[in-house]
C-alpha positions as CSV (number, residue, x, y, z in Angstrom):
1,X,0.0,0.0,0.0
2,X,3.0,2.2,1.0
3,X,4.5,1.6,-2.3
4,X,1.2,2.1,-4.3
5,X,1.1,5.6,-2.9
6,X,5.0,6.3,-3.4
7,X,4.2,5.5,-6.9
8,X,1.6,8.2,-6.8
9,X,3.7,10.5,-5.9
10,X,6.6,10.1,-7.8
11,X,4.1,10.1,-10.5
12,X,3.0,13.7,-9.8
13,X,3.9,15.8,-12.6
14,X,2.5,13.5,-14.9
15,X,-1.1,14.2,-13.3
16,X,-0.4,17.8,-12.5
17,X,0.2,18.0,-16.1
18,X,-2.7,16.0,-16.9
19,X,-5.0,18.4,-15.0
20,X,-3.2,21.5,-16.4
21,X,-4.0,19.7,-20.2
22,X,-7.9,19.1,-19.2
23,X,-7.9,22.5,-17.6
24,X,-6.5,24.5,-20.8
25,X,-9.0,22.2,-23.3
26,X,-11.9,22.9,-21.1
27,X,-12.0,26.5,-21.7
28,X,-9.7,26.8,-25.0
29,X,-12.0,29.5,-27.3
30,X,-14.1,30.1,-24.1
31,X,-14.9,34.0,-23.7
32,X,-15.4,33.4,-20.1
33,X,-13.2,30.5,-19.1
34,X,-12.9,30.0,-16.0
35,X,-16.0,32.3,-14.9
36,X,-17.8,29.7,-16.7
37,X,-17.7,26.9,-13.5
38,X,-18.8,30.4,-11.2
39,X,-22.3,30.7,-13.4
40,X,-24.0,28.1,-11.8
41,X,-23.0,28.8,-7.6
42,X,-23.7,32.4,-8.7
43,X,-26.8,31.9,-10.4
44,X,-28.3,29.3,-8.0
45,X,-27.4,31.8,-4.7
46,X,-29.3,34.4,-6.6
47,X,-32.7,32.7,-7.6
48,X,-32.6,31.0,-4.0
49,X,-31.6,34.2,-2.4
50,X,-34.5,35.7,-4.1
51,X,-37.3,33.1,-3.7
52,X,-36.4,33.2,0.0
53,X,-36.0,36.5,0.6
54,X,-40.0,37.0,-0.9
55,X,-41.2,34.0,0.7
56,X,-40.2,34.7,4.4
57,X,-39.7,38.3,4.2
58,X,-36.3,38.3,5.1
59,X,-33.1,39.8,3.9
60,X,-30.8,37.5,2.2
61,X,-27.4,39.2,3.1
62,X,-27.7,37.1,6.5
63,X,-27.4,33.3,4.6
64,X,-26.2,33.8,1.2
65,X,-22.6,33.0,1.6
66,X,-23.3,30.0,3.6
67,X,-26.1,29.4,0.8
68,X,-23.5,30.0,-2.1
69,X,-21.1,27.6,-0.1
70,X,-23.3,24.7,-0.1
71,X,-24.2,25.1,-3.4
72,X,-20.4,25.1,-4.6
73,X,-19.6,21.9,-2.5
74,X,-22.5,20.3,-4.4
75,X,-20.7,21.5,-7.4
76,X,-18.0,19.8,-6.7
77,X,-18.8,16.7,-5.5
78,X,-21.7,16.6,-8.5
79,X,-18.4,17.1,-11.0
80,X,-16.3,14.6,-9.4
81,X,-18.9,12.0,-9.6
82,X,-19.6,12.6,-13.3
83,X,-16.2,12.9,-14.4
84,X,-15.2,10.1,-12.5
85,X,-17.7,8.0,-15.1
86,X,-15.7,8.3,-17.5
87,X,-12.2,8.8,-15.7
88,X,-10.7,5.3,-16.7
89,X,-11.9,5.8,-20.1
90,X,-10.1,8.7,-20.6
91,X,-6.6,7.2,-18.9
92,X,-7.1,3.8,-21.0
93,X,-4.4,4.6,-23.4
94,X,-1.8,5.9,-20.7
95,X,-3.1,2.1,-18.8
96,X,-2.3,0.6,-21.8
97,X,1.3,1.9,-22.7
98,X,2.7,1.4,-18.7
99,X,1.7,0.0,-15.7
100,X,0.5,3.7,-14.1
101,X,-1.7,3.7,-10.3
102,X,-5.4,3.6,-11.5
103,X,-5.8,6.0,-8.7
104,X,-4.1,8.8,-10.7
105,X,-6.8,9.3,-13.2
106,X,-9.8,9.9,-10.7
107,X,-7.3,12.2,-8.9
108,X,-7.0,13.8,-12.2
109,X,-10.8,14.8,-12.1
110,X,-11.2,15.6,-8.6
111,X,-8.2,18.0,-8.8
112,X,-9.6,19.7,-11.6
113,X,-12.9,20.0,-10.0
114,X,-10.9,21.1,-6.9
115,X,-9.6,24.3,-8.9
116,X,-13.3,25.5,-9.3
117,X,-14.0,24.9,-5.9
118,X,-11.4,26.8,-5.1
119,X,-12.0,29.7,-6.9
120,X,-15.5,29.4,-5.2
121,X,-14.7,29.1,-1.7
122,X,-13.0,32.5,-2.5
123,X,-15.4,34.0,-3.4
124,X,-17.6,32.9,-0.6
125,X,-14.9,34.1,1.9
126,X,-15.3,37.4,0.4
127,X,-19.0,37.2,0.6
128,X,-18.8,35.9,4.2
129,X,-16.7,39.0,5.2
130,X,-18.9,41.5,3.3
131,X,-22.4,40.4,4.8
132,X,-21.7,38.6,8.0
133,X,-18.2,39.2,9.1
134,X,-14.7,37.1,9.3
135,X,-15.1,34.0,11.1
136,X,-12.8,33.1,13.9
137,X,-9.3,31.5,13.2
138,X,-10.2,28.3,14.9
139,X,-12.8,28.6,11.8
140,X,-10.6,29.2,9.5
141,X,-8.3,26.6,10.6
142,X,-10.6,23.8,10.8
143,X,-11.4,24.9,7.0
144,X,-8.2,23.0,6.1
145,X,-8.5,19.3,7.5
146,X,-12.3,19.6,6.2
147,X,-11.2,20.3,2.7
148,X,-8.9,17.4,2.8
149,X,-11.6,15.5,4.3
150,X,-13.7,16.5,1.3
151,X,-11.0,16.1,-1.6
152,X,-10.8,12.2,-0.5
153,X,-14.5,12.0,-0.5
154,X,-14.5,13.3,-4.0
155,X,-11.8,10.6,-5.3
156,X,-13.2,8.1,-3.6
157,X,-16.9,8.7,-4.6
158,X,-15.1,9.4,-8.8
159,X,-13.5,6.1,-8.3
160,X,-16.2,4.3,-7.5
161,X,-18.2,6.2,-10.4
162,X,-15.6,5.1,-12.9
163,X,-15.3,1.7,-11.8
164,X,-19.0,1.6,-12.1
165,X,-19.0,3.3,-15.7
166,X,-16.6,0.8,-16.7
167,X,-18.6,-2.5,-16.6
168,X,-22.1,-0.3,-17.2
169,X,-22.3,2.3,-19.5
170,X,-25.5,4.1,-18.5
171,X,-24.1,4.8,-15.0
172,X,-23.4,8.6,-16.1
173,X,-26.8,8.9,-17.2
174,X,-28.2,7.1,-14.2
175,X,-26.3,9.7,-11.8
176,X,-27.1,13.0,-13.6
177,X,-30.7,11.7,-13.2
178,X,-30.4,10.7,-9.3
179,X,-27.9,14.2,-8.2
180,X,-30.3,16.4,-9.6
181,X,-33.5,14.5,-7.7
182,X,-31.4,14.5,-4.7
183,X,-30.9,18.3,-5.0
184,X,-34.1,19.1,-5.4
């Protein structure tokens, strides 16, 4: 097992580079780009905000980080799982040529995902600050350990995705169908 993850890392640049690759192809010609994986957390935030706001006659400044929050951990835990259908797919000619950990191309998608969340969480830090006010340190330090927390819950759930893609090809469809009932 030790070894396995050695192997992982000594493998690094090669799936740094393969995130970097997916990264510049997903928004190549894009006018946006990377604003692109913002439009949904920002658009979601705003339609809730607003449906709530009318329906219980409340301001929204009060919940919408937290609600812009949950909305981007969804995102990312929605992408992982559908890119992880089709994760081992897209590694099977690097499987093919050497003997590479499997683990590496589910990592691949989560880390790429990760990037958006990212980008998200800072913006909800700034929205956080804005309408409610800097949380505490011991906040902001337990942020870490639940990220990590989350990343491995992303590759392990994108694993699992793939492996399940692999020997049934309608599992993508069958997930977009259940993650949006189970959002709603």
């Amino acid at each position: 097992m030790v070894n396995y993850f050695n192997r992982i890392v000594a493998m690094r640049y090669f799936w740094f580079t393969l995130v970097c690759n997916d990264f510049r192809n997903r928004y190549r010609r894009s006018f946006l780009g990377v604003a692109w994986s913002l439009a949904r957390p920002i658009g979601m935030t705003i339609v809730l905000c607003l449906v709530f706001s009318k329906a219980f006659n409340d301001t929204s400044a009060s919940y919408a980080p937290f609600l812009f929050t949950g909305i981007a951990m969804w995102q990312f835990l929605t992408e992982s799982i559908l890119l992880g259908c089709t994760c081992f797919a897209e590694g099977a000619s690097y499987l093919r040529q050497q003997p590479v950990p499997i683990l590496i191309f589910p990592m691949r998608v989560v880390l790429g995902a990760s990037i958006h969340l990212m980008i998200s969480l800072s913006i909800a830090m700034v929205l956080t600050a804005l309408f409610v006010g800097l949380p505490s340190v011991a906040v902001l330090l337990a942020l870490a350990p639940a990220l990590i927390l989350v990343f491995c819950l992303g590759v392990g759930l994108a694993t699992l995705a793939g492996l399940m893609h692999t020997h049934f090809a309608d599992t993508k469809h069958i997930l977009e169908i259940s993650l949006q009932a189970l959002y709603s």
